[in-house]
C-alpha atoms as one frame of an Amber mdcrd trajectory, in Angstrom:
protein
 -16.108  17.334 -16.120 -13.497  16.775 -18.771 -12.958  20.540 -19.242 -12.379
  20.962 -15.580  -9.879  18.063 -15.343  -7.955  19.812 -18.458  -7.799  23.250
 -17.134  -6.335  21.257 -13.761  -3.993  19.321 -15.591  -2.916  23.057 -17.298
  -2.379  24.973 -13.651  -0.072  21.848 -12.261   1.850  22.206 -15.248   2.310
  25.921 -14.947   3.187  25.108 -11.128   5.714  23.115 -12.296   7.178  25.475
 -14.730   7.526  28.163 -11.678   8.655  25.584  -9.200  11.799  25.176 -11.327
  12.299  28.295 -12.179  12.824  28.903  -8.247  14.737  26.317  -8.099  17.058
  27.494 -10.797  17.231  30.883  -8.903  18.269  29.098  -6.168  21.215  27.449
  -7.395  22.238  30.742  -8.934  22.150  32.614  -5.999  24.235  30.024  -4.400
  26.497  29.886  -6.900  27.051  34.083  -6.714  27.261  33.540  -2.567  29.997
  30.876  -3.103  32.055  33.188  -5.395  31.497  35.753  -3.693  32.868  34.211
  -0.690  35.657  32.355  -2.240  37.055  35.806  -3.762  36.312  37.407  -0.308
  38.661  34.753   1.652  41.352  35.204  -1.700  41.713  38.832  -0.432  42.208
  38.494   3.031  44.747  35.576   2.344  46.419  38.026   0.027  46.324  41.161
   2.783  47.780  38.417   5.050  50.570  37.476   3.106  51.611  40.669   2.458
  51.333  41.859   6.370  53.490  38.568   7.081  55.700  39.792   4.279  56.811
  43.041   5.011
């Protein structure tokens, strides 16, 4: 029984470990969407200015 409870104990551990590792993807990819975005709206406020501009 105390094997069994051990090799339990091991999996929700290793759960754990991929459960933040997702999470941690997660926040990257938001982090690339937001710059992404942000450099995005730089541009067009840049292509703006310069069609107001000229």
């Amino acid at each position: 029984m105390n094997e069994k409870q051990i090799k339990l104990m091991q999996k929700n551990i290793e759960v754990k470990k991929y459960e933040k590792l997702k999470e941690k993807q997660l926040e990257q990819y938001i982090l690339a969407t937001k710059h992404s975005e942000n450099k995005q709206m730089d541009d067009l406020s840049i292509q703006s200015y310069m069609y107001r501009g000229s």
